[in-house]
N, C-alpha and C positions, 0 to 999 in steps of 0.2 A: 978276966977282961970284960970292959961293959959294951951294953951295946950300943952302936952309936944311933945318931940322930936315923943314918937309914932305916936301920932294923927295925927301929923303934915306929917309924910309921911304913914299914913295908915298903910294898911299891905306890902307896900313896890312895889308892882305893879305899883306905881302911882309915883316914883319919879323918878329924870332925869334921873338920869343912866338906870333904870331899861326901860325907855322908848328909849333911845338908843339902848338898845340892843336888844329892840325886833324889833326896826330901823335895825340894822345888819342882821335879821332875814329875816324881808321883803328884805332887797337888795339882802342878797343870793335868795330868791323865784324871784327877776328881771333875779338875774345873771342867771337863769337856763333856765327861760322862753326867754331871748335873746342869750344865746349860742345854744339852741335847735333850734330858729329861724336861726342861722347861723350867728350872729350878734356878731362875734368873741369881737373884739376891744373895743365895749361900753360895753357888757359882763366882758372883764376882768376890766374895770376899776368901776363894781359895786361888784363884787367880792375884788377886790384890799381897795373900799371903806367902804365894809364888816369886811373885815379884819384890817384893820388900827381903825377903832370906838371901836374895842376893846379894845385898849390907851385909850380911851376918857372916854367911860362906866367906869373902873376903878379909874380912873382921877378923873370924875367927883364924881365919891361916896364917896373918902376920900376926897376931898375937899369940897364938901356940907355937907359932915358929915350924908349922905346917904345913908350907908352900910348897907348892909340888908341881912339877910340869905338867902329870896329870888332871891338877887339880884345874890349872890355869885353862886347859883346854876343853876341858868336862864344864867349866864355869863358863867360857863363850858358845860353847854347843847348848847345854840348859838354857843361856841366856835368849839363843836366836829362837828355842823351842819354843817357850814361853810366850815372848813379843809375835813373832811372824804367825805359832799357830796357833795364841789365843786371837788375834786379827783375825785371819781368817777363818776359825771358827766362829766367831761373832758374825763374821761376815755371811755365812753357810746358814746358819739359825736367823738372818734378820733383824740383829738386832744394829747394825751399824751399816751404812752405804759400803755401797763397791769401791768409791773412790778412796776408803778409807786404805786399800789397799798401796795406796801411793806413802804410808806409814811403813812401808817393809822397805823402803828406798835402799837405807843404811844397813840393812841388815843382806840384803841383794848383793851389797856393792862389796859388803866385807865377805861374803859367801866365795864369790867371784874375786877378789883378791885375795885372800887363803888359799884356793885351788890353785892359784897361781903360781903362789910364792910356793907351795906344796912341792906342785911339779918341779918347780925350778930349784928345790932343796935346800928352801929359804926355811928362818921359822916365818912363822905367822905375828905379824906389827900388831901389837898394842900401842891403843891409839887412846892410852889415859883418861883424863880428866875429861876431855871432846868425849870421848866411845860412852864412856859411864853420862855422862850427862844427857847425850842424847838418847842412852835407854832409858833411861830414867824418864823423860819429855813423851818418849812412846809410852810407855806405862801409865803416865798419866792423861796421852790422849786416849787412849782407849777408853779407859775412865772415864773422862770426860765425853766421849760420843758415844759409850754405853747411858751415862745420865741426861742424853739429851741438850746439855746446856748449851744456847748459842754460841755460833762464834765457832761453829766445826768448820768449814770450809776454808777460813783465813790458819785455823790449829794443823788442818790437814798440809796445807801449802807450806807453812812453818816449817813441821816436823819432816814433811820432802825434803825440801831444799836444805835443811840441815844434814839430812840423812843422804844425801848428794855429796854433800861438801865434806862429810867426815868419808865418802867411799872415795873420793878425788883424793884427801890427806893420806887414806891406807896406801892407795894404787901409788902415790909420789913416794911416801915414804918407804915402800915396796921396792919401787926403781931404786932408788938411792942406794939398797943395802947390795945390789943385785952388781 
């Protein structure tokens, strides 16, 4: 008898994606320990490489046919790791404003609607194409107000008020399933 598709990736821990992402995991715990050391430059680009494997974890699960509940849930927990506490670790070290904290908006609002839907013994709403793109948008504002480039406070206000409106779509879409 063979083994099926369960066996074959366990309880989900054990398959590629799920071991990339706990790769993205460790590169934030570098990115932290070499921004703190002051290691600006090789920091942002394990940070940068944090955040781009997140393509790939996804990637790689529909294409192996590796999708796992675990994976899905390990993939939004890394996800929030990554954005909210390379932010405020930038934030702690000085290299970005305080207000840049108003970038954790979306990541607040979906924190607070999981706990929700949790308690209430909902799953937890993916919010597709919206969720991915607006991490995507923080990734690149951090980037961008770690390199200084004009035009952060109108990026900051953007990436809010997106990050509002995708926790407004979880909290609706939340209700709806309830």
């Amino acid at each position: 008898m063979g083994a099926s598709s369960t066996d074959r990736i366990g309880l989900g821990f054990t398959t590629v994606p799920n071991l990339v992402t706990v790769g993205r995991l460790v590169l934030f715990g570098v990115f932290q320990g070499l921004l703190v050391g002051q290691h600006v430059a090789v920091a942002l680009v394990m940070f940068l490489a944090a955040w781009l494997l997140d393509i790939v974890d996804g990637w790689l699960a529909r294409r192996l046919g590796q999708v796992t509940e675990l994976g899905s849930v390990l993939d939004k927990v890394v996800d929030r790791v990554v954005i909210v506490g390379g932010l405020f670790t930038l934030i702690s070290v000085g290299l970005v404003p305080v207000s840049a904290a108003l970038i954790a908006t979306k990541d607040i609002s979906l924190i607070a609607v999981s706990v929700v839907a949790l308690r209430q013994r909902q799953t937890i709403v993916s919010l597709g194409w919206l969720g991915k793109s607006t991490t995507a948008l923080q990734g690149v504002a951090l980037i961008w107000l770690v390199a200084g480039w004009p035009g952060t406070s109108a990026l900051i206000a953007v990436v809010a008020g997106l990050g509002l409106a995708v926790g407004v779509k979880a909290w609706f879409t939340a209700s709806c399933l309830s």
